[in-house]
N, C-alpha and C positions, 0 to 999 in steps of 0.2 A: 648580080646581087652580091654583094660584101660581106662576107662575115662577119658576124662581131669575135672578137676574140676571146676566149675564154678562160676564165680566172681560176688556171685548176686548184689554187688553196682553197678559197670558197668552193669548189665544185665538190673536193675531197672533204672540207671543213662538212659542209653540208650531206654529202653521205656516210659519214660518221654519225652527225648526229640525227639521222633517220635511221640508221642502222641500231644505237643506242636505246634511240624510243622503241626500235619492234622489240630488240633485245627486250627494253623493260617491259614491256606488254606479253614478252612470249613467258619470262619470270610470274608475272599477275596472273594467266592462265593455266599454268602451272600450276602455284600456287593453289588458284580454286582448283582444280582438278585433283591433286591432293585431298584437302578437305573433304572434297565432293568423295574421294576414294573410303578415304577414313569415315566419314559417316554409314557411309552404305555398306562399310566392312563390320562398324558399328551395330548396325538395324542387323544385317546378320548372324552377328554372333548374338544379338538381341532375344532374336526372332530362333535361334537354335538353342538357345536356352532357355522360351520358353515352351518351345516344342519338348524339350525332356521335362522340363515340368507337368505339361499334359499329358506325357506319358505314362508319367508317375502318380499323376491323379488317376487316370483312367483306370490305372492297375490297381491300386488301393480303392478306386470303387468296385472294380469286376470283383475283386478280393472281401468287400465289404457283401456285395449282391450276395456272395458264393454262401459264406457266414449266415446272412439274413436267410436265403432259402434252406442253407442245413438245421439252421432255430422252427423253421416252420417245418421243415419234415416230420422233425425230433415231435415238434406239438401235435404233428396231424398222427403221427403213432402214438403216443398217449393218449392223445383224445379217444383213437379207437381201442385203446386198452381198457380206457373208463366207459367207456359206452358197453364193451361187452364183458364188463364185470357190473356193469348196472344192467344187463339184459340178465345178469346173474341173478339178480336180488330182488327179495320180493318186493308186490306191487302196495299199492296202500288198499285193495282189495283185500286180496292174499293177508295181508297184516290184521283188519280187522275181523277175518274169517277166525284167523287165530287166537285173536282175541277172545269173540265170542266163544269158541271152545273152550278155553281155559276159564272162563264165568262158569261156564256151565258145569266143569269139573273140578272149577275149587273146590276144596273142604271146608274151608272158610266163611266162603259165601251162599253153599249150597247148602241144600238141606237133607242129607242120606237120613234113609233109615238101616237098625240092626235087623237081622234074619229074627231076632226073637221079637223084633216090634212089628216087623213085616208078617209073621206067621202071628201073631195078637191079634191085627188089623184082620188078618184072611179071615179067622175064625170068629171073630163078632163076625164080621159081613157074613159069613154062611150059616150062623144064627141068626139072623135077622132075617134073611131069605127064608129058611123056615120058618119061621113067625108069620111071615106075612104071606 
């Protein structure tokens, strides 16, 4: 069998320019791989700022919770202040008993007698008992 002979400018020609194309293909994945770096370095720093953001909510709610239950302590000790200073005072029983005592011992309203009209009164009635 005979060899053909071979054309090393073409031969070289031609691995240059395959050499050329990986070159510019290994450039092209590069390239995205870059990209592809910087975006996900991206969502990262994305994604770590808004994890301090959530952090800083969560704090300003725990902080807010803490507030809200110290307002209701505050209320549930007043509330028991007013309950046992209303356990203090009187009822609307108690008030009307009071009342009716003070009718009863107006001057106003009532009708006293004096000792000389009271000793008047005794002495008809123990004339009249003898009369009768």
């Amino acid at each position: 069998m005979a060899e053909k002979p071979v054309d090393i400018g073409a031969f070289t020609s031609e691995l240059v320019r395959r050499m050329n194309e990986d070159s510019r293909r290994i450039r092209l994945l590069e390239q995205k791989m870059d990209r592809i770096d910087n975006a996900v370095s991206g969502l990262g720093d994305n994604v770590l700022a808004q994890l301090d953001n959530l952090k800083f909510s969560i704090e300003k709610l725990n902080s807010e919770i803490q507030r809200i239950g110290e307002r209701i302590t505050g209320m549930e000790n007043e509330m028991n202040k007013v309950k046992k200073d209303l356990d203090k005072t009187a009822t609307k029983t108690e008030i009307k008993q009071i009342e009716t005592f003070i009718d009863v011992v107006n001057p106003i309203t009532s009708k006293f007698v004096t000792k000389d009209e009271m000793e008047r009164m005794l002495e008809e009635t123990a004339m009249r008992a003898k009369k009768a």
